[in-house]
N, C-alpha and C positions, 0 to 999 in steps of 0.2 A: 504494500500500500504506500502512494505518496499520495502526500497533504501538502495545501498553503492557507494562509488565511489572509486578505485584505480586508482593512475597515470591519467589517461583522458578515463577512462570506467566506464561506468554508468551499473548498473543493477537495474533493476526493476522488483520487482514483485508484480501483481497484485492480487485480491481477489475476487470470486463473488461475481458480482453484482458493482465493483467501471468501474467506466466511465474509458475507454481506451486515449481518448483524454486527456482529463480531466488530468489525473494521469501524462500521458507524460510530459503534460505542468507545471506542481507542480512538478515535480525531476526535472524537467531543474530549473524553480526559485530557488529551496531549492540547488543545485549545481554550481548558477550562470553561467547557457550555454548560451552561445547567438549564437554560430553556432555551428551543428555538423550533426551527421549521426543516421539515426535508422539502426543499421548493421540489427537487425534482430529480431523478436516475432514469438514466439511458444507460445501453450495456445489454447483457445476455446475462440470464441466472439460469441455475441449474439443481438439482436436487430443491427444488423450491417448494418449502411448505407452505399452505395459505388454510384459510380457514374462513368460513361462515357461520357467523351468529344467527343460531334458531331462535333465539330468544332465550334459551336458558344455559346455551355452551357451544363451544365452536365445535361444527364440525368441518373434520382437517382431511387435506387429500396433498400428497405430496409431487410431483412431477418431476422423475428425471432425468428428461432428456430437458435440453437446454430449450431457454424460451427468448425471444427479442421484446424488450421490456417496453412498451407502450406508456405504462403512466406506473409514478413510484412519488409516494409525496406522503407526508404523512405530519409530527412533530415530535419533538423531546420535551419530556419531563425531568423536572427535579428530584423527582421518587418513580420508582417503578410501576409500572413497567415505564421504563426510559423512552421507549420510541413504539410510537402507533403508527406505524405506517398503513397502504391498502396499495397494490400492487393489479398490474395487469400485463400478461404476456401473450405475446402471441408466437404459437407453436406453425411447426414443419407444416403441417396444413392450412395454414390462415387462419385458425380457428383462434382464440382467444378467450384464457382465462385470467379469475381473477379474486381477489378478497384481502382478508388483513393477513400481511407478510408476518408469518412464520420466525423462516432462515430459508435459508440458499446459499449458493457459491457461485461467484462468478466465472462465467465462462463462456468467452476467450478474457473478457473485462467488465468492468461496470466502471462510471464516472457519475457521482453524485453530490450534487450543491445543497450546504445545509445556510440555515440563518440564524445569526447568533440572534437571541433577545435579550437586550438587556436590560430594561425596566418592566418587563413584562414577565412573571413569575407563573409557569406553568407545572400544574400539579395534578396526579390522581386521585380521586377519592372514592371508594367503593361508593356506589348508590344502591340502595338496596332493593328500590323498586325494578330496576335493570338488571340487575349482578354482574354490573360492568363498572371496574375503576374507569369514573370518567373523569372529563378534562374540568378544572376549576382554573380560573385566571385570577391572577392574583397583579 
């Protein structure tokens, strides 16, 4: 993985074969982010886990052969879970899947722009009518 940071934009880019998550979460340490935005990932993943929300738990489906990544945007938290992202690829038949990203691996690469925030204080809070830590702005 290499990183730079100008003003409050992160870039990243990633290498095959390094963990997608993974990587995310090491340029936000290595840049001291505690809240911000994944504006956006371009790239090809692979072993890509995603999931949909029935309403009471995600159900997960993994793919992997590699997928060319159409939309990857999501944000960071201050507490866990760190990053909600929601993912969409499109596979060897044009077909196109998608939902809240997992993990994966990039492959051949990934390049993804985060945004730092700095007055703006992003947090999870279980709700207990959803059963989903959700987003509080602080």
């Amino acid at each position: 993985m290499i990183s730079d940071i100008e003003k409050n934009y992160i870039v990243v880019k990633l290498e095959k074969g390094e963990d997608v998550g993974e990587s995310i979460i090491e340029a936000l340490e290595d840049y001291g982010i505690f809240s911000g935005l994944v504006e956006f990932g371009i790239g090809m993943i692979r072993d890509l886990e995603i999931g949909y929300f029935n309403g009471k738990e995600y159900e997960k489906v993994k793919l992997p052969m590699p997928g060319e990544v159409v939309s990857f945007h999501g944000s960071v938290s201050t507490n866990d879970p760190r990053l909600h992202i929601h993912v969409s690829v499109a596979l060897k038949d044009h077909t196109v899947k998608g939902g809240h990203f997992f993990s994966g691996i990039a492959d051949p690469l990934m390049e993804v722009q985060i945004l730092r925030l700095e007055e703006i204080v992003l947090k999870r809070e279980l709700n207990p009518n959803s059963g989903l830590k959700e987003l509080t702005i602080e």
